[in-house]
C-alpha positions as CSV (number, residue, x, y, z in Angstrom):
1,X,93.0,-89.7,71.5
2,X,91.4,-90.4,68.2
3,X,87.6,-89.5,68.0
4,X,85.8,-89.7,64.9
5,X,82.2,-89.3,64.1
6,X,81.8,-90.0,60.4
7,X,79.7,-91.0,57.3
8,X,76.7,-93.1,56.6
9,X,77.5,-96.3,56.1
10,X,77.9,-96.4,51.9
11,X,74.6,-98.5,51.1
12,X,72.9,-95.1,51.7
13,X,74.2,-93.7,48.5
14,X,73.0,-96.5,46.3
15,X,75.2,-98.9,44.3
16,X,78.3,-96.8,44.7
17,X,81.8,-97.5,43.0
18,X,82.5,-101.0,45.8
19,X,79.4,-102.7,44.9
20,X,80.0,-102.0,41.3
21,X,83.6,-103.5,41.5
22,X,81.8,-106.5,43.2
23,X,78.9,-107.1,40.9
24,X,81.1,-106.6,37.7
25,X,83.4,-109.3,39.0
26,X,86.7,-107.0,39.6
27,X,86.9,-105.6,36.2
28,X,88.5,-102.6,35.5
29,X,87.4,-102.4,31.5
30,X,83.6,-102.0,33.2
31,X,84.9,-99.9,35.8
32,X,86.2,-97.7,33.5
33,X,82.4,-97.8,31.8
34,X,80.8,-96.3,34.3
35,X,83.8,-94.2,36.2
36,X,85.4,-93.0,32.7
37,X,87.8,-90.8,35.0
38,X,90.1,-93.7,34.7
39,X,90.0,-93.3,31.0
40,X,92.7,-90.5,31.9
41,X,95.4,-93.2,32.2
42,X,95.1,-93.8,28.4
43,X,97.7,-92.9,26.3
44,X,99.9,-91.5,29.2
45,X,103.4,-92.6,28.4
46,X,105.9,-93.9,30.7
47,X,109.4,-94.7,30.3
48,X,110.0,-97.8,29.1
49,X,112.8,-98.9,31.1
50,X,110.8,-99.4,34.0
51,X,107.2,-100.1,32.0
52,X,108.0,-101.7,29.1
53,X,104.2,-103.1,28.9
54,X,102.7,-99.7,27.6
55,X,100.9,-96.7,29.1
56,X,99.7,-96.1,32.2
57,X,96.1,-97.5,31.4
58,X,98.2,-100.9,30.3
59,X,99.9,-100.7,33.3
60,X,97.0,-100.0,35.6
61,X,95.1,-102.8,33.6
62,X,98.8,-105.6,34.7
63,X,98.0,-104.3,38.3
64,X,94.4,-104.9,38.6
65,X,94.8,-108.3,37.4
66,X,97.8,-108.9,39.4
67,X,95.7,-108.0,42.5
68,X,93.5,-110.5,42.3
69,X,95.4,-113.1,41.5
70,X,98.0,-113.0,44.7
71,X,98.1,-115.9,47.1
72,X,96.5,-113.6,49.9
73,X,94.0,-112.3,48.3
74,X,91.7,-114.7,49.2
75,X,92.2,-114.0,52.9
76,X,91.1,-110.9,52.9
77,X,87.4,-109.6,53.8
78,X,85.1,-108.4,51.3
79,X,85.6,-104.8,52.5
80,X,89.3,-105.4,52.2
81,X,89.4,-107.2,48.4
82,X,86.9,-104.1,47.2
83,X,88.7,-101.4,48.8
84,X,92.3,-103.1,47.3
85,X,91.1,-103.6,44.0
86,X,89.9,-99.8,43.9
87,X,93.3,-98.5,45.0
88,X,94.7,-100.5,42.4
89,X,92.9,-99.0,39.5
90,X,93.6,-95.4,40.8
91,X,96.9,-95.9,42.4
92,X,98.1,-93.9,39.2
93,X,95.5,-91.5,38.8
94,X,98.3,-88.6,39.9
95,X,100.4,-89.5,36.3
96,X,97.9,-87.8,33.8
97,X,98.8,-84.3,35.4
98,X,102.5,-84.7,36.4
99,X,104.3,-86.9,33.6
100,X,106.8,-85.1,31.1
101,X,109.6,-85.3,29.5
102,X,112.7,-84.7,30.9
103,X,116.4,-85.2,29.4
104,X,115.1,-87.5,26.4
105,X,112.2,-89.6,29.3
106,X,109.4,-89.7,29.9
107,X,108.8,-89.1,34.3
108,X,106.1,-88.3,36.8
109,X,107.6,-86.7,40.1
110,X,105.1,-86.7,43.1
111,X,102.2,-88.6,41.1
112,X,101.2,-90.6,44.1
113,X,101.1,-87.3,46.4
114,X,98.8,-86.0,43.8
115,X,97.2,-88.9,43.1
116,X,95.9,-88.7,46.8
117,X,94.3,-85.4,46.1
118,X,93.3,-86.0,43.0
119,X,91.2,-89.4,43.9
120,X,89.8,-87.8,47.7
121,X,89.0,-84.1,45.3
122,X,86.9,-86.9,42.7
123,X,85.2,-89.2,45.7
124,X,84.4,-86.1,48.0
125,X,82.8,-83.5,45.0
126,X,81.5,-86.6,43.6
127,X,80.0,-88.5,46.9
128,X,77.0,-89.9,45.7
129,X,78.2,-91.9,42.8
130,X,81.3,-92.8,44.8
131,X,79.4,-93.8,47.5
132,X,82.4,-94.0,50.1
133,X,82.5,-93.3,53.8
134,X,85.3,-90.9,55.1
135,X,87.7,-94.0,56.0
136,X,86.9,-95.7,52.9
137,X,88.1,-92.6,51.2
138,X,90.8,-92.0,52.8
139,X,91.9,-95.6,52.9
140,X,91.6,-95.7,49.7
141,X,93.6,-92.0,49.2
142,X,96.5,-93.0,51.4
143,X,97.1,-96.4,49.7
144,X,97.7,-93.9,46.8
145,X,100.0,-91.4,48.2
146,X,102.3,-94.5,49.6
147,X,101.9,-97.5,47.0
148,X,105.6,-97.1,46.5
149,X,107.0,-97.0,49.8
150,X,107.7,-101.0,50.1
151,X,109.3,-100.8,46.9
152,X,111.9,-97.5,48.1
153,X,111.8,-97.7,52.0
154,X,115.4,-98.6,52.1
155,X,116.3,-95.8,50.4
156,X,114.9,-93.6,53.1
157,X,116.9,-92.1,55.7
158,X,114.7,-93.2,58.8
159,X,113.0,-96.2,57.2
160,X,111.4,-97.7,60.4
161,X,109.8,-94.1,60.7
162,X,108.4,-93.8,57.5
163,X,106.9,-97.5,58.1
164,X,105.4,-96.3,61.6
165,X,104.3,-93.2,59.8
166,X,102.4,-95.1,57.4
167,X,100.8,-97.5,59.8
168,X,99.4,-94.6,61.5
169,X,97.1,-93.9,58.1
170,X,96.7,-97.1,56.8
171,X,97.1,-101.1,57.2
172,X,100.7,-101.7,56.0
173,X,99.2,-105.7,54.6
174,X,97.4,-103.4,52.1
175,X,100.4,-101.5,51.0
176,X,102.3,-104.4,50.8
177,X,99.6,-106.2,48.6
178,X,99.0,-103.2,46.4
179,X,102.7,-102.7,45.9
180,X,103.5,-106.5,45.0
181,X,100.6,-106.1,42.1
182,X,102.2,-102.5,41.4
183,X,105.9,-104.5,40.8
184,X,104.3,-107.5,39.5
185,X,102.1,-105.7,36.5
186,X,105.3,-104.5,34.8
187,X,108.0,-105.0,32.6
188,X,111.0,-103.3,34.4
189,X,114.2,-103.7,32.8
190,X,116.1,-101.6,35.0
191,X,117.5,-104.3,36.6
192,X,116.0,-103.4,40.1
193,X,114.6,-106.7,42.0
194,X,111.5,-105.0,43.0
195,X,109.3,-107.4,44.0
196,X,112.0,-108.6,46.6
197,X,112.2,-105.0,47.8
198,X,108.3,-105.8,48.7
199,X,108.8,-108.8,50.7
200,X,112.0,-106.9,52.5
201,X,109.2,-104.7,53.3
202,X,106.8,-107.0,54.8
203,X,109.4,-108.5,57.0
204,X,110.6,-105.0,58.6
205,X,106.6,-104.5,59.3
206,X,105.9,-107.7,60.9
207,X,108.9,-106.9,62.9
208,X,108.0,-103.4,64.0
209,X,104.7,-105.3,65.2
210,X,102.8,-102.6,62.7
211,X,101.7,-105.6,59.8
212,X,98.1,-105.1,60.4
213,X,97.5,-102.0,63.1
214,X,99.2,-98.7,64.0
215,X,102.6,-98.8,66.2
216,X,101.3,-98.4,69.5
217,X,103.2,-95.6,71.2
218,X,104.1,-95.4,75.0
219,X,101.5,-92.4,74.7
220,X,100.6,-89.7,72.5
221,X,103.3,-87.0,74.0
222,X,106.0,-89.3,73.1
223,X,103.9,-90.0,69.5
224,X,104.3,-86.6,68.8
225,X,107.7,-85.6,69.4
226,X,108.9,-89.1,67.5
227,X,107.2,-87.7,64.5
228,X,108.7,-84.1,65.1
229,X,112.4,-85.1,65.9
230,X,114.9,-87.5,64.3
231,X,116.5,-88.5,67.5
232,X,114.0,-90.5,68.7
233,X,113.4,-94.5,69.4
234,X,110.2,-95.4,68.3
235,X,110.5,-97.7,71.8
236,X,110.5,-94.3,74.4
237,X,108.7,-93.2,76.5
238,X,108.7,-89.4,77.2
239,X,107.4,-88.0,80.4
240,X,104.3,-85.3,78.7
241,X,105.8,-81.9,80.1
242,X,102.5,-80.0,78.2
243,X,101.2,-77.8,80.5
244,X,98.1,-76.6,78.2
245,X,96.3,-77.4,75.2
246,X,95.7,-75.5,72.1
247,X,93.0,-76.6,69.4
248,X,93.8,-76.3,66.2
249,X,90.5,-76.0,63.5
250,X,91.0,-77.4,60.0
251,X,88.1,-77.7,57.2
252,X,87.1,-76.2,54.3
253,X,85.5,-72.5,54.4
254,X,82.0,-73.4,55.3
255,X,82.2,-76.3,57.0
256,X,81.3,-75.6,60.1
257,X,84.6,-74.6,62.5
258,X,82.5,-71.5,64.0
259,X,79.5,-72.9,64.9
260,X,81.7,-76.1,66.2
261,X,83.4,-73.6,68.2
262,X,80.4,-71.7,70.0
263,X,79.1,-75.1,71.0
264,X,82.5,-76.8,72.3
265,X,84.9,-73.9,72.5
266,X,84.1,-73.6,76.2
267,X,84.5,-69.8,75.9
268,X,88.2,-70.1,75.5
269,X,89.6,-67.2,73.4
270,X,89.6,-67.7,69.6
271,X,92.6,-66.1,67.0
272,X,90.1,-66.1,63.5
273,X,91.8,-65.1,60.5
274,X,88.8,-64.1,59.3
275,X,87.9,-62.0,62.2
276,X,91.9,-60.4,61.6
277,X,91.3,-59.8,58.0
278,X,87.7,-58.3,59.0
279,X,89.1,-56.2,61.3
280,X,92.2,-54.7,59.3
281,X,90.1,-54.6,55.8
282,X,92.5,-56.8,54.9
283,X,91.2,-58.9,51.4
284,X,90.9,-62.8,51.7
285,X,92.7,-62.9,47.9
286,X,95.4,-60.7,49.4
287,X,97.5,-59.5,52.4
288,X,97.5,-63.3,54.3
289,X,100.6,-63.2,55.6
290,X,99.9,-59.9,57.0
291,X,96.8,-61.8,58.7
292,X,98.9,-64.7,59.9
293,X,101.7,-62.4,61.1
294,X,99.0,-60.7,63.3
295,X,97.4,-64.1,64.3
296,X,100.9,-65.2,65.3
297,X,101.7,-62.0,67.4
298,X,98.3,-62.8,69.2
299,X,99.4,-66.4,69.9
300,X,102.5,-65.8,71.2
301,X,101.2,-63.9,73.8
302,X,98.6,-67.0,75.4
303,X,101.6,-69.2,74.9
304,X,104.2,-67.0,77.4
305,X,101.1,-67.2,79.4
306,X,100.3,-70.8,78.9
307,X,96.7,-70.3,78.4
308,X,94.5,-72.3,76.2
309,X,93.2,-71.0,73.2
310,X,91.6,-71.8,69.7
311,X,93.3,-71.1,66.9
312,X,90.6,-70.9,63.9
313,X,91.1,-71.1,60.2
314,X,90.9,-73.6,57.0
315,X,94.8,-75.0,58.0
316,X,94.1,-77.0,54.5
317,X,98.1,-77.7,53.9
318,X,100.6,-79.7,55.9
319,X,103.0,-77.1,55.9
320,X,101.2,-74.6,57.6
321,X,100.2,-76.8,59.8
322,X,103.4,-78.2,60.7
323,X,104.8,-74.8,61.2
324,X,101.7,-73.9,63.8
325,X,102.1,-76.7,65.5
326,X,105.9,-75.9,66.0
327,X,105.2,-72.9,67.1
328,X,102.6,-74.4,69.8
329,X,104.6,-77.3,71.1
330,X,108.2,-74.9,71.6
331,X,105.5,-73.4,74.7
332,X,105.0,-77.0,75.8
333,X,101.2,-76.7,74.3
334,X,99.4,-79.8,74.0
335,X,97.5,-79.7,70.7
336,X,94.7,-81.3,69.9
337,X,93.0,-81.2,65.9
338,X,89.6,-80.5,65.1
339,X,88.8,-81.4,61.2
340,X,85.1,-80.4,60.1
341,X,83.8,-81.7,56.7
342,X,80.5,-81.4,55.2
343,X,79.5,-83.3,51.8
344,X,80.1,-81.0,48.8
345,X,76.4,-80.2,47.5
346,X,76.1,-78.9,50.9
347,X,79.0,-76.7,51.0
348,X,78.1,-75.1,47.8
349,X,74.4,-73.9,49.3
350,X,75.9,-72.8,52.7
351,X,78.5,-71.0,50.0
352,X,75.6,-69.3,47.9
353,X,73.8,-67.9,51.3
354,X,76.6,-66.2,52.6
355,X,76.5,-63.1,52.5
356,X,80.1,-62.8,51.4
357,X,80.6,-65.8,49.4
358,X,83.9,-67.3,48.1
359,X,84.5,-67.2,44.4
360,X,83.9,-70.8,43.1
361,X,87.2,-71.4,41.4
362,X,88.7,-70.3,44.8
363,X,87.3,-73.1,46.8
364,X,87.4,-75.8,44.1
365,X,91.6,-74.7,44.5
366,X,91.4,-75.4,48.1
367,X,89.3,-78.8,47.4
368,X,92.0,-79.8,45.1
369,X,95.1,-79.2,47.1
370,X,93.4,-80.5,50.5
371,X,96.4,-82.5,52.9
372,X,94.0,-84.4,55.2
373,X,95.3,-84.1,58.4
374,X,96.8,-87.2,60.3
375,X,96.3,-88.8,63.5
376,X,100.4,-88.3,64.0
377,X,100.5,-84.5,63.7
378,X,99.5,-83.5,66.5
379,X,98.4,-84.8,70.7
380,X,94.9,-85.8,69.2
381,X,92.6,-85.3,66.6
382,X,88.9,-85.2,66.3
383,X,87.2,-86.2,63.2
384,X,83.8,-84.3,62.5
385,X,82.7,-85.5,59.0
């Protein structure tokens, strides 16, 4: 299940950065005029052996014509055209922070996974001028974080998985258009045949039925475990042994998880790290393993029991996520995600009347290193944003 109550539809927010691409006639120079964040890309180097054509910003400049220019793009919607031509002109938006030099060149390891954060930290502090909706973000920030999968799938050691995995967050005909501009608006002399890696790419996803829409699983028990185990056809269909279900909260501090959970909690029991740390003086900065530890000796003991429960805290990062929910499922929990979001400005006045605020530069930290969580990770999510 996949429910989702989101934004206001972007016109509310004025001309936004969509409309802007639009009116100025898919130009990233004027883009770049009025959203100088992209002036970043200048003067980034990048090896020459796979971009001869010049910096990043030269680069970026290659792809967004290159977009525009493909056979399909006229068969896309406006929506579609808009929301592609703005993932072009991010799409390396993660390079200003990660490139350096390394044995004599010039390399950027995980730019696109911090290109996601970087470009959803910009859109969501900055909402207003952005003007993008919660899927137009995140459309937008996931056609970052895998604009180079068509051109490495093979490479990968399950790559129909990683495909599926991808369709879950985003409609593979985008990737493959973005990535086709990304090989196209370079000079690689590497002597890799990109491009053909690309259309090798769009093949295998018309084949796995996931071109334009999510693989549709036999149900979301059998989603789960394909996603947590490398054993499994992406064709199965498990029988769903989960005898309870678990909610797991995930948001930024503030956003609302508490007062979600006195409203729809249904009075099920509720393992808070901040209630833990509250009760054992134990300092938000400090001590959180010793928090989780506790919180995890708690769990355990509704999970021999198979009783539902709620477990409550910011769950920002994959990893801790993945662990939790690995921890749930070995009970045979059914788990089902609850992700809170409220816009920034709003955040920072619930922030300033608490009574114990956060430190600023403490939740700017969390904004930047946010991992939104996907439909795949768990039974079901809900989307409150």
């Amino acid at each position: 299940m996949e429910k989702n109550i989101s934004a206001p539809n972007r016109e509310v927010w004025g001309t936004g950065i969509l409309n802007h691409i639009r009116r100025t006639d898919f130009s990233l120079d004027d883009l770049a005029e009025v959203f100088p964040e992209l002036n970043m890309l200048r003067q980034v180097p990048q090896n020459p052996l796979y971009h001869k054509e010049g910096d990043v910003w030269q680069h970026t400049r290659l792809v967004c014509r290159q977009v525009t220019t493909l056979s399909q793009w006229q068969t896309l919607s406006r929506p579609e055209q808009e929301l592609l031509f703005l993932a072009a002109a991010f799409h390396d938006i993660g390079k200003p922070s990660c490139t350096r030099l390394e044995d004599g060149a010039w390399t950027s390891p995980r730019h696109t996974i911090v290109g996601e954060q970087v470009f959803r930290a910009m859109a969501y502090r900055q909402q207003a001028r952005f003007g993008l909706t919660w899927e137009e973000r995140e459309l937008v920030a996931k056609l970052i974080r895998y604009h180079g999968l068509p051109v490495w799938f093979l490479k990968k050691r399950r790559p129909e998985a990683d495909l599926i995995k991808a369709s879950q967050c985003l409609p593979l005909k985008l990737l493959y258009l973005l990535s086709k501009a990304d090989a196209a608006g370079r000079v690689n002399q590497a002597g890799e045949d990109l491009e053909s890696n690309v259309e090798l790419f769009g093949e295998y996803a018309r084949e796995l039925g996931i071109w334009d829409q999510a693989y549709a699983f036999a149900n979301p028990h059998t989603r789960y475990e394909y996603f947590h185990r490398t054993d499994l056809w992406e064709g199965s269909e498990l029988y769903d042994d989960t005898a309870f279900e678990v909610r797991l909260m995930a948001g930024l501090p503030l956003a609302g998880k508490d007062t979600w959970i006195t409203r729809h909690g249904g009075g099920l029991p509720v393992i808070s790290l901040d209630q833990i740390r509250e009760e054992y003086g134990i300092s938000p900065q400090k001590g959180s393993s010793k928090a989780v530890q506790i919180a995890t000796k708690r769990a355990r003991e509704y999970l021999r029991k198979q009783e539902p429960f709620i477990w409550n805290a910011t769950n920002l990062i994959f990893k801790n996520r993945e662990q939790l929910c690995g921890l749930f499922s070995a009970y045979h929990a059914r788990i089902r995600l609850v992700y809170l979001e409220v816009p920034y400005e709003e955040l920072l006045v619930r922030n300033q009347k608490r009574q114990r605020s956060l430190p600023i530069p403490v939740l700017e930290r969390m904004i930047d290193h946010l991992e939104m969580p996907e439909s795949w990770e768990t039974h079901s999510r809900e989307l409150y944003v």
